[in-house]
C-alpha positions as CSV (number, residue, x, y, z in Angstrom):
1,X,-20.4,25.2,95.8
2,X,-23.2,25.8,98.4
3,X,-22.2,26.5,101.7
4,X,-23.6,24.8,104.7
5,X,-24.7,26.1,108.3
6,X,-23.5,24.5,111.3
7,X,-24.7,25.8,114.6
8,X,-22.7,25.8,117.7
9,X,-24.8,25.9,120.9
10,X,-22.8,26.3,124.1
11,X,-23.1,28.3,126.8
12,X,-19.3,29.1,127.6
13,X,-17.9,31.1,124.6
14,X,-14.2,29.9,125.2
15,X,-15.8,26.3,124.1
16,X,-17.4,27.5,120.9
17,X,-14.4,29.6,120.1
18,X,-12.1,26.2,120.2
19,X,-15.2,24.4,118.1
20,X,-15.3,27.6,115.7
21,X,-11.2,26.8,115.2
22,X,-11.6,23.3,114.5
23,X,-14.8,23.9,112.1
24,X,-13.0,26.3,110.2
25,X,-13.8,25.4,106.2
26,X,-14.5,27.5,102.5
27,X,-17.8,25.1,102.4
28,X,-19.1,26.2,105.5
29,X,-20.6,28.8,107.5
30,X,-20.4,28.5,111.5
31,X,-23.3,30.3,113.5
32,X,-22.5,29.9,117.0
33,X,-24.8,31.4,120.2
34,X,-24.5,30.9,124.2
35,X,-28.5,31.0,124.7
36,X,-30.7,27.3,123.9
37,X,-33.3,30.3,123.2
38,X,-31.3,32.1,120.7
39,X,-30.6,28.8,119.1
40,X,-34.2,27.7,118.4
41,X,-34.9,31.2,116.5
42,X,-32.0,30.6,114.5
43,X,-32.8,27.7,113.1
44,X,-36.1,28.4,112.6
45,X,-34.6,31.1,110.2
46,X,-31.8,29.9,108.7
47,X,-31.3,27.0,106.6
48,X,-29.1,25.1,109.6
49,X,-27.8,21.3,108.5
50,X,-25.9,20.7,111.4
51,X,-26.2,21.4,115.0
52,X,-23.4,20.8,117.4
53,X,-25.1,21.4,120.9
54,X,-23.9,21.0,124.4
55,X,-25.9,18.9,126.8
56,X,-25.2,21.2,130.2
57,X,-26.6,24.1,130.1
58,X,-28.9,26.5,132.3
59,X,-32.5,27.8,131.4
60,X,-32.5,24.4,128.9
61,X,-30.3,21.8,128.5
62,X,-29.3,20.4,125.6
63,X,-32.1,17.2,125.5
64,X,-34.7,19.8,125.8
65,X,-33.3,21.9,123.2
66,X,-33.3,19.2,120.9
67,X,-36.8,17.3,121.6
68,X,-38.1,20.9,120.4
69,X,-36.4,21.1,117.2
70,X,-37.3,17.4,116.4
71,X,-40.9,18.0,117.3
72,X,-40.9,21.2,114.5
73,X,-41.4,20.4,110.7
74,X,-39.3,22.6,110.0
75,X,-36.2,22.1,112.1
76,X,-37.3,17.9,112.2
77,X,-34.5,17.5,109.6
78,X,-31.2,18.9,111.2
79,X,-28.6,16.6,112.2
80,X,-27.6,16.9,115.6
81,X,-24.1,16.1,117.4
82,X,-24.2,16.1,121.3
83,X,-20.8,17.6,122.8
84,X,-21.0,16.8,126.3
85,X,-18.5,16.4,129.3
86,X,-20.8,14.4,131.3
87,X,-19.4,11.1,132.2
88,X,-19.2,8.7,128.9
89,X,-21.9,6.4,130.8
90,X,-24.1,4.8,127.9
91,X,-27.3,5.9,129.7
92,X,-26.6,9.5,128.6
93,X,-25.7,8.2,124.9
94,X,-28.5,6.3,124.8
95,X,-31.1,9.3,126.2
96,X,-29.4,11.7,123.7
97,X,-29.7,9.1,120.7
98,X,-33.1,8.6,122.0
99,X,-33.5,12.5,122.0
100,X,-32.9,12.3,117.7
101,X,-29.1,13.0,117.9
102,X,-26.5,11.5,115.4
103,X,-23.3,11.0,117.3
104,X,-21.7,11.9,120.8
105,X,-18.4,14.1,121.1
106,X,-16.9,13.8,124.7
107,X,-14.7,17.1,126.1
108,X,-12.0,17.5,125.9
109,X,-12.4,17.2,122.1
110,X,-9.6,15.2,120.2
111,X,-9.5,17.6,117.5
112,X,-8.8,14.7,114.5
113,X,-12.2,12.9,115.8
114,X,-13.7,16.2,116.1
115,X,-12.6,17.1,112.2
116,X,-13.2,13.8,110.7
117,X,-16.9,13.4,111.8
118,X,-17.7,16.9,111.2
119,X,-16.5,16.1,107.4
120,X,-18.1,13.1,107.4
121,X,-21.3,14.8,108.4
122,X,-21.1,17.7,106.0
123,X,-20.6,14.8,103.2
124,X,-24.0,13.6,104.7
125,X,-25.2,16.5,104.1
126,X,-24.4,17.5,100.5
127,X,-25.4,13.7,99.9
128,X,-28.7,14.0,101.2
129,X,-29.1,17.3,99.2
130,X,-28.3,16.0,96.1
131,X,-30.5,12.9,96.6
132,X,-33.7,15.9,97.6
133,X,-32.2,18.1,94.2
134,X,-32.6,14.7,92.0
135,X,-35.9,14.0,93.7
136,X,-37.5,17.4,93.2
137,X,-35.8,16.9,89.3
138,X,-37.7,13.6,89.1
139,X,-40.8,14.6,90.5
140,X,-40.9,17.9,88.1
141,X,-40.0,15.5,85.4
142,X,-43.0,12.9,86.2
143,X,-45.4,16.1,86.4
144,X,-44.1,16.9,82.4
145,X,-44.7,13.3,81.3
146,X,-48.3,13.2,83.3
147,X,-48.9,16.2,81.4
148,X,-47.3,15.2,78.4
149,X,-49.0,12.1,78.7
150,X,-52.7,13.1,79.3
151,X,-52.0,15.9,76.4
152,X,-51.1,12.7,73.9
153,X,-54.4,11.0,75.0
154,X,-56.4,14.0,74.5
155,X,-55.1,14.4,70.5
156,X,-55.7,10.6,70.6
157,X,-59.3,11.2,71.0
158,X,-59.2,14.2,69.4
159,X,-57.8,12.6,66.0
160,X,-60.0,9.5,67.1
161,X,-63.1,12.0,66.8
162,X,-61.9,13.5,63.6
163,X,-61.4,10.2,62.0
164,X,-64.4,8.9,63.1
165,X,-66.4,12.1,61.8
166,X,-64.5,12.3,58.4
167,X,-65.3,8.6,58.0
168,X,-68.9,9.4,58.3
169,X,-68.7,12.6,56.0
170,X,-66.9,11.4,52.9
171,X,-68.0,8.0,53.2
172,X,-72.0,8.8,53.4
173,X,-71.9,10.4,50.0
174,X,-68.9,7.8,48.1
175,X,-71.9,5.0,49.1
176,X,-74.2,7.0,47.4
177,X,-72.0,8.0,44.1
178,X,-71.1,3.8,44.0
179,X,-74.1,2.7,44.8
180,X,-76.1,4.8,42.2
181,X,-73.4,4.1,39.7
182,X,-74.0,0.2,40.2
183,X,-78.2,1.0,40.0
184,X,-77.5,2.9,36.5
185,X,-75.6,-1.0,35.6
186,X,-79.1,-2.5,35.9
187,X,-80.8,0.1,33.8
188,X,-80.5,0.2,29.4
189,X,-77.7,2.4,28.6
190,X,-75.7,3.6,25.5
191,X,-72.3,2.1,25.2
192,X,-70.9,5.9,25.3
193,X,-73.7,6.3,29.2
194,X,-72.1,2.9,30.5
195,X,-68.4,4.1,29.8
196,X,-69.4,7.0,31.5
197,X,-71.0,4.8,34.9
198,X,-67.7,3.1,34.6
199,X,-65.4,5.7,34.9
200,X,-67.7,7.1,37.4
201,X,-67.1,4.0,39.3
202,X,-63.7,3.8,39.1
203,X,-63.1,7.3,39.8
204,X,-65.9,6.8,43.7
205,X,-63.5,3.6,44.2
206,X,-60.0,5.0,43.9
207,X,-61.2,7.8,46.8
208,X,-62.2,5.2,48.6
209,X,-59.6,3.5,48.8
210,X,-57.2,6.9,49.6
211,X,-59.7,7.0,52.6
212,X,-59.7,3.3,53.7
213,X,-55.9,3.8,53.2
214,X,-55.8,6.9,55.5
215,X,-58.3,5.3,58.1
216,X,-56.3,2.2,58.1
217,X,-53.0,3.5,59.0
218,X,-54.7,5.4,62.0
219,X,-56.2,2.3,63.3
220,X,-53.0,0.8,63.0
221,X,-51.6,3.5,64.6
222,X,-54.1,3.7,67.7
223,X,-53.2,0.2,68.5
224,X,-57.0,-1.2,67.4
225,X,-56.2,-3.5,64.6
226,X,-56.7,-7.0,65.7
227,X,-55.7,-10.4,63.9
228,X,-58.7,-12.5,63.8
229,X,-57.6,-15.9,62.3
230,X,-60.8,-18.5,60.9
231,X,-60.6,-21.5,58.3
232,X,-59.2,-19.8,55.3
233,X,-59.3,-21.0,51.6
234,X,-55.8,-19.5,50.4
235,X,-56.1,-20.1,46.9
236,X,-59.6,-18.8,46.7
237,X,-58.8,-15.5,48.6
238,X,-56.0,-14.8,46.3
239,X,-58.3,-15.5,43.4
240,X,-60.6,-13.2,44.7
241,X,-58.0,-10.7,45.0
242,X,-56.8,-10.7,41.3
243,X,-60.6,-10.7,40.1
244,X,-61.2,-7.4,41.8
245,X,-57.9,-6.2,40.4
246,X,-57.8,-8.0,36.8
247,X,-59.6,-4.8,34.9
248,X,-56.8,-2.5,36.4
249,X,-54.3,-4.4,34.4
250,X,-56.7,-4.7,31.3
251,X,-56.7,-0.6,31.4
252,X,-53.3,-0.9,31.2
253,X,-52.9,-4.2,28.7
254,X,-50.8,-6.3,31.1
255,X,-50.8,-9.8,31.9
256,X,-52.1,-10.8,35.7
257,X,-50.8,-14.2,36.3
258,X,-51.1,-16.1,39.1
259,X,-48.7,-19.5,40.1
260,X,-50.0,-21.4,42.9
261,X,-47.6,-24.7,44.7
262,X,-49.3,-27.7,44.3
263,X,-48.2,-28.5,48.5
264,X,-50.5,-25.5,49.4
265,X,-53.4,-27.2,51.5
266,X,-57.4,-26.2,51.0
267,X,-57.8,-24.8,54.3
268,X,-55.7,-22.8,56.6
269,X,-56.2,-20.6,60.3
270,X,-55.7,-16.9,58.6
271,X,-56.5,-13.7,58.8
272,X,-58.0,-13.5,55.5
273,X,-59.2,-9.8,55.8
274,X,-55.6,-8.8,56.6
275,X,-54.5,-10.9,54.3
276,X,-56.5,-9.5,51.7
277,X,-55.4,-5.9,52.4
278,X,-51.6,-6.9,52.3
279,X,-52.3,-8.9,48.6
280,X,-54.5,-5.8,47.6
281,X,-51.9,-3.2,48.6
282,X,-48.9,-4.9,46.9
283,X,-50.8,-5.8,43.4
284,X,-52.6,-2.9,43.1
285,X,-48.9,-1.0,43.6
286,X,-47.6,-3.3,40.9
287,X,-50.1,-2.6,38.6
288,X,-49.4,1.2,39.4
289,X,-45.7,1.4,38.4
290,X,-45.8,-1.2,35.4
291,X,-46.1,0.3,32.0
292,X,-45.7,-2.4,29.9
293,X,-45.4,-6.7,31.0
294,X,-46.9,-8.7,33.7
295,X,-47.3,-8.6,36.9
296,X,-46.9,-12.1,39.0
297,X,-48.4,-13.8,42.3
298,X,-47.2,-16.6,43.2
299,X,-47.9,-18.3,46.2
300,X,-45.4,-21.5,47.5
301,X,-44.8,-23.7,50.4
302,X,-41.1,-23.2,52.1
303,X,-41.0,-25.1,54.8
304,X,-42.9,-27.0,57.0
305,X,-43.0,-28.1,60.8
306,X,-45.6,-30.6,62.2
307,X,-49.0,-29.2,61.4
308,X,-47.5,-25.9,60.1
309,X,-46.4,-24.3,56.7
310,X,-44.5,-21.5,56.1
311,X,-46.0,-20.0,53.2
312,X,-44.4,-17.5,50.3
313,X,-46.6,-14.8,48.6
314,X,-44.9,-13.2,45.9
315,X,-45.6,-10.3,43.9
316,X,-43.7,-9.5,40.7
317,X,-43.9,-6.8,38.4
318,X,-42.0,-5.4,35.2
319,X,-42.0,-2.1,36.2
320,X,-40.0,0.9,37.1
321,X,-38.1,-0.5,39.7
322,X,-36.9,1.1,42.9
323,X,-33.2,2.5,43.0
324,X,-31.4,0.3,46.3
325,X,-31.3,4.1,48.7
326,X,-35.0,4.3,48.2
327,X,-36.1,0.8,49.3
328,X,-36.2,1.8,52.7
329,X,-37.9,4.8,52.2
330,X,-40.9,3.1,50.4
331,X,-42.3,1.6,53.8
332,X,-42.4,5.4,55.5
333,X,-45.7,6.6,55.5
334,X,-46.8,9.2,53.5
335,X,-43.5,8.8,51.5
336,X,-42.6,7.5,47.6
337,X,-39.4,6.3,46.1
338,X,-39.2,10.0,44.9
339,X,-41.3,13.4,44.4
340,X,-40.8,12.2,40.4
341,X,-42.7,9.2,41.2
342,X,-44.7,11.1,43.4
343,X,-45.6,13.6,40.4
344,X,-46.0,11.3,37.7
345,X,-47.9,7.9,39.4
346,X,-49.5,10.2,41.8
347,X,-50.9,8.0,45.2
348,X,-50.6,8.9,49.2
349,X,-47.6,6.8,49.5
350,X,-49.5,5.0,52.6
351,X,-50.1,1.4,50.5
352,X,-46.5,-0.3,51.9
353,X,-46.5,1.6,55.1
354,X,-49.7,-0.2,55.8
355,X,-48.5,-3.6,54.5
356,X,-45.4,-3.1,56.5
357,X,-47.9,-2.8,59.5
358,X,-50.1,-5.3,58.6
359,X,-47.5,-7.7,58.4
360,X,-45.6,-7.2,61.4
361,X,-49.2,-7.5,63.3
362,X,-49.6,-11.3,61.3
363,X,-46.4,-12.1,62.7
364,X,-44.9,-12.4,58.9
365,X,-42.2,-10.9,57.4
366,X,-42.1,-8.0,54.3
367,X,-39.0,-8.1,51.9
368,X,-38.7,-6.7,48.3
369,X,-36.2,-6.9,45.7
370,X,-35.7,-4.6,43.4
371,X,-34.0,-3.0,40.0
372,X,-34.3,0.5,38.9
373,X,-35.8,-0.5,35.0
374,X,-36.4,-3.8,35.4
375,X,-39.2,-4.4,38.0
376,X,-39.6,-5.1,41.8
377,X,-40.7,-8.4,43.7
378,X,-42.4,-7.9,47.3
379,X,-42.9,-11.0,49.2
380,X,-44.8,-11.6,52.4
381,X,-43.9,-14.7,54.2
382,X,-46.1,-16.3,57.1
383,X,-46.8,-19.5,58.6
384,X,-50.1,-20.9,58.7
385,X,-51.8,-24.0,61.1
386,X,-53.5,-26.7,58.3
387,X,-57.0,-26.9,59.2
388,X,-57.8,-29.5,56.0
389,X,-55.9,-30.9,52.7
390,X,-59.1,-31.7,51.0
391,X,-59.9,-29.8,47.9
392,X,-63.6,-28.4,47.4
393,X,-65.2,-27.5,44.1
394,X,-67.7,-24.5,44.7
395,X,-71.0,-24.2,43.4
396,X,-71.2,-21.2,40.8
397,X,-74.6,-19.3,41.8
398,X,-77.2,-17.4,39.5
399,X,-75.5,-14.0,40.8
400,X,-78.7,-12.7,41.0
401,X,-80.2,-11.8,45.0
402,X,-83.2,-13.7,45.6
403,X,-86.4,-11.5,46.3
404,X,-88.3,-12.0,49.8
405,X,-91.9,-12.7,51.1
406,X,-94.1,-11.1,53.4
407,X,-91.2,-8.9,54.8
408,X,-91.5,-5.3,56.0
409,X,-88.5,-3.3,57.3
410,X,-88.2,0.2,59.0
411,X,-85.0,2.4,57.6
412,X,-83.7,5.3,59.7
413,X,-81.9,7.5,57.6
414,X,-81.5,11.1,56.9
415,X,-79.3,11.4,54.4
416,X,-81.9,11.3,50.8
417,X,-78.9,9.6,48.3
418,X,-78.6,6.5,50.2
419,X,-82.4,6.6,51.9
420,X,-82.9,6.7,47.6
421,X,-80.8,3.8,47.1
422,X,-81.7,1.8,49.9
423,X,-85.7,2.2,48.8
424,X,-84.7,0.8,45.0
425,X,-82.5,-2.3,46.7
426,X,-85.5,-2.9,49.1
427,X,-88.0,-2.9,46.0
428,X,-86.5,-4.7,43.6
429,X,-86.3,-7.6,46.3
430,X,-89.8,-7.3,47.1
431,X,-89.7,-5.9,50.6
432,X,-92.4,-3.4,51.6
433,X,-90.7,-0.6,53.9
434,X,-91.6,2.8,55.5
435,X,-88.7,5.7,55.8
436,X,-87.9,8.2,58.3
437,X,-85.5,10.5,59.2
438,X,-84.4,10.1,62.3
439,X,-84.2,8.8,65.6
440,X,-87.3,9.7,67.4
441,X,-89.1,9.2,64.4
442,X,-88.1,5.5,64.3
443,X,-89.7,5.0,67.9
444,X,-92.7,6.7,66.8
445,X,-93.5,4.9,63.7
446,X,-92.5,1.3,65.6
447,X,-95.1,1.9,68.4
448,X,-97.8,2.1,65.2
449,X,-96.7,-0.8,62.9
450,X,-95.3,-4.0,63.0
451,X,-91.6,-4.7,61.4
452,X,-89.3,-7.6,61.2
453,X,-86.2,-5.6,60.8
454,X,-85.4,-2.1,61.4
455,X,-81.9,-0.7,59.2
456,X,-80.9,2.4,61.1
457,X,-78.4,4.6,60.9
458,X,-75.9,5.7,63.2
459,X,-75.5,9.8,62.7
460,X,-78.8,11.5,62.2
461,X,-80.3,15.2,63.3
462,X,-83.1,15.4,66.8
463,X,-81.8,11.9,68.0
464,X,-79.4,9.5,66.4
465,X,-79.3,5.5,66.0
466,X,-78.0,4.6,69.1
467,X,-80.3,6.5,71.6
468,X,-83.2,5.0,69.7
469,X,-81.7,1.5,69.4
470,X,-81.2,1.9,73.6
471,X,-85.2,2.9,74.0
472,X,-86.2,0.2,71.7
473,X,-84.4,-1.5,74.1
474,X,-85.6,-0.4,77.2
475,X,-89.3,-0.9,76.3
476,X,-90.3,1.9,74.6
477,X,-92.6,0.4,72.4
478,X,-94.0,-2.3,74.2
479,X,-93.8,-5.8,73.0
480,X,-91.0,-4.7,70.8
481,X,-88.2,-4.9,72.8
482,X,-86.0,-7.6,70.3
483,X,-86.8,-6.7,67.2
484,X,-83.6,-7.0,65.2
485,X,-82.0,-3.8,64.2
486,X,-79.2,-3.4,62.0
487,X,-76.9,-0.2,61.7
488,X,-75.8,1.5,58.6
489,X,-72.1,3.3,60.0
490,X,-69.7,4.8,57.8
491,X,-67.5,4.8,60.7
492,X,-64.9,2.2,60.8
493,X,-63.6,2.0,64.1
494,X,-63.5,-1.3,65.9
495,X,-65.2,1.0,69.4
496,X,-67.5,2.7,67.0
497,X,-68.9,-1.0,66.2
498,X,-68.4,-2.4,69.4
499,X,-70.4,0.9,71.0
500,X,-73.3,0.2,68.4
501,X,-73.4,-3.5,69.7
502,X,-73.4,-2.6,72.8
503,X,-76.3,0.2,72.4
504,X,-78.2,-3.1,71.4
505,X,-77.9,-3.1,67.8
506,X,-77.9,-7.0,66.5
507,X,-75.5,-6.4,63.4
508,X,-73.4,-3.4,61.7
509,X,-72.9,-3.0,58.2
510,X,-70.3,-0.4,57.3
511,X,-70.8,2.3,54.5
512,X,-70.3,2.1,51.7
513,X,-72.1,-1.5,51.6
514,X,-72.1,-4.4,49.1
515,X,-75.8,-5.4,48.1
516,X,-75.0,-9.2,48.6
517,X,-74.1,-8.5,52.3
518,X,-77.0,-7.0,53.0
519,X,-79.5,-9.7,51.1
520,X,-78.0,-12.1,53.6
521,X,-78.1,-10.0,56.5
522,X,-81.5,-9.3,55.9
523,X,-82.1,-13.0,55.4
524,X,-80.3,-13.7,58.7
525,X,-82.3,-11.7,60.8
526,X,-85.9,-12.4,59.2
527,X,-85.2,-15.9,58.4
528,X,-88.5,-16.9,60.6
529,X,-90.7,-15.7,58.4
């Protein structure tokens, strides 16, 4: 155990001899002196905690000696204990108090008084240490998690960058491979050429998706996934859903059947993008480990309350089945039921881990059933606000884009696969364009001609999208200033579309882009004409 210093300070030596007596202890070291001088080097030196100090003395009494030690930094701390044979008159105890002292001992000492407040002192003491030890602990502690801390946000934005740049680098080049592939569609091919295009097709999608897979678990992650709820056709979202996935099963000859609960209104308040990602995940994982069978949804009303339902979606499949110990592993990201499955289905093992996320953000809940051999059945349950229980019929269209009139658009982009496919979408709906490469060159060729739109992308060399977009903006070719201006991103970030909104840009499309999203927006924005 440390030891503590107590100073004696009295000018007769036979008194600090009694006081050394009495103060006598394995935890503590007495320093004693007859010179108020002596005293102040002393504890200016030495680490002193307690300081018993008699008020009479020559040169300096004891009241001076104090109001120096308590004027010092350094000495401000020590707690002082007046011994003093001056009459017990209060004025004195109240001018020593007043001094900074802690307590009064009157000569003759009574040598249990004497003891017990010195203990009770040096328990002060070792208290007060303690409480500085834990301080100094906690302060060096908060200076770790500040660093720790600052050292998180800086991978944050670090892996924020990466992802953001990795979107933009495989992305760029998948839109081109998909939307050449779908350009060949249009063109006459051999039965053996449009086998080819297909697989071609299938092949750009699957990386895709192992990307929007990746990209989506980080946004989950960063905490930027957001639930935007709108009027939602259930029925028709899950349609759309087994459409997209109804050649899968074909490669695979199984059945994709849907069963839908007559209760189930026309319109809800959903998420249906979310939605769509949790119905894609699980269907798309079904058709994955089923060999031979079906593979179900089945949507049904459980309960209901007021204006609410609680809705069942259901997915089951007549697959491999999970063994019970691996069911919890399944929803751990990057992780499969087993490095069999792993070897012979292949797959990131991010699909559940993302619908495990994406339903806990909808406020739903994820369970799954399961039988090794027999097949699995996930189910997401949710409730939904009825918006409307007044079925709609929709109106089939042509499925083929309209062309335009009397429309001329300026594209920015420097990258020549999808500046090629852009130009053959643009002409084969009639719209009369000029190209450039980047930035500056956009500002250039806007102060010469007149456009109704400009599509511009986001990354390019000299100067990229949104420095121009922010000119355009600003005036820099004048009369100009609100021309619409759509970006081409292969970010996916919420801030990376936000930022582009904020440079100025009117809308964002997201690469790789469908066609019929980008006749409409096109539409949208030159609808005046």
């Amino acid at each position: 155990m440390e030891k503590i210093n107590i100073l004696i300070v009295d000018d007769r030596p036979e008194n600090i001899i009694a006081l050394e007596a009495l103060l006598q202890r394995d935890d503590v070291n007495v320093i004693s002196t007859t010179l108020p001088n002596e005293a102040l080097r002393l504890s200016w030196e030495m680490d002193i905690s307690i300081a018993l100090v008699d008020v009479q003395m020559p040169e300096m009494d004891g009241f001076e000696l104090v109001e120096i030690l308590k004027s010092n930094p350094r000495t401000k701390d020590i707690l002082i204990i007046f011994v003093t044979a001056i009459s017990t008159d209060t004025k004195y105890a109240v001018k020593g108090l007043n001094t900074g002292a802690v307590d009064y001992l009157y000569k003759p000492l009574n040598p249990f008084v004497t003891s017990a407040k010195v203990d009770s002192f040096i328990q002060f003491v070792r208290t007060q240490r303690d409480i500085k030890k834990k301080n100094e602990e906690l302060q060096a502690y908060q200076k770790k998690l500040i660093q720790a801390k600052e050292e998180a946000e800086q991978g944050k934005r670090i892996k924020e960058n990466f992802l953001a740049n990795m979107s933009h680098e495989i992305r760029t080049p998948i839109n081109g491979i998909i939307g050449i592939a779908n350009l060949l569609h249009s063109t006459p091919l051999t039965e053996e050429q449009k086998e080819m295009v297909s697989l071609l097709e299938i092949s750009s999608n699957s990386l895709l998706g192992v990307i929007n897979d990746i990209l989506d678990l980080s946004k989950i992650e960063a905490g930027k996934f957001k639930i935007n709820r709108a009027e939602t056709d259930l029925i028709k979202n899950c349609n759309s859903v087994i459409n997209l996935l109804r050649i899968h099963a074909k490669e695979k000859d199984l059945e994709l059947l849907t069963e839908y609960d007559e209760q189930i209104p026309a319109l809800v308040m959903a998420d249906s993008l979310r939605l769509n990602q949790i119905l894609m995940n699980l269907i798309a994982n079904a058709i994955k480990f089923t060999q031979k069978g079906t593979v179900t949804l089945k949507v049904k009303v459980l309960d209901s309350k007021g204006n609410n339902l609680q809705i069942e979606f259901s997915v089951t499949d007549t697959g491999i089945g999970i063994a019970a110990e691996n069911i919890e592993k399944i929803f751990e990201t990057f992780e499969q039921a087993d490095e069999q499955t792993t070897i012979k289905f292949g797959g990131t093992g991010l699909g559940l881990s993302i619908v495990k996320n994406l339903a806990k953000l909808k406020g739903g809940i994820l369970n799954v059933k399961s039988e090794e051999q027999k097949g699995s059945t996930f189910c997401f349950t949710n409730w939904y606000e009825v918006v409307s229980n007044e079925k709609h019929e929709e109106t089939p269209g042509s499925g083929k884009l309209a062309p335009f009139e009397n429309v001329k658009i300026l594209i920015a982009e420097d990258n020549s696969i999808n500046a090629f496919l852009i130009k053959k979408i643009l002409k084969d709906w009639n719209i009369q364009f000029d190209l450039v490469e980047n930035g500056k060159e956009s500002l250039e060729k806007l102060k010469e001609n007149d456009y109704d739109l400009i599509l511009m992308d986001t990354f390019m060399p000299v100067m990229n999208g949104l420095e121009a977009i922010k000119l355009i903006r600003e005036g820099y070719a004048p009369g100009k200033e609100n021309i619409p201006v759509i970006t081409f991103s292969a970010a996916v970030m919420d801030d990376d579309k936000k930022t582009a909104i904020s440079a100025g840009a009117n809308d964002v499309i997201s690469k790789p882009f469908e066609q019929d999203v980008l006749h409409k927006k096109i539409a949208f924005y030159t609808r005046k004409k």
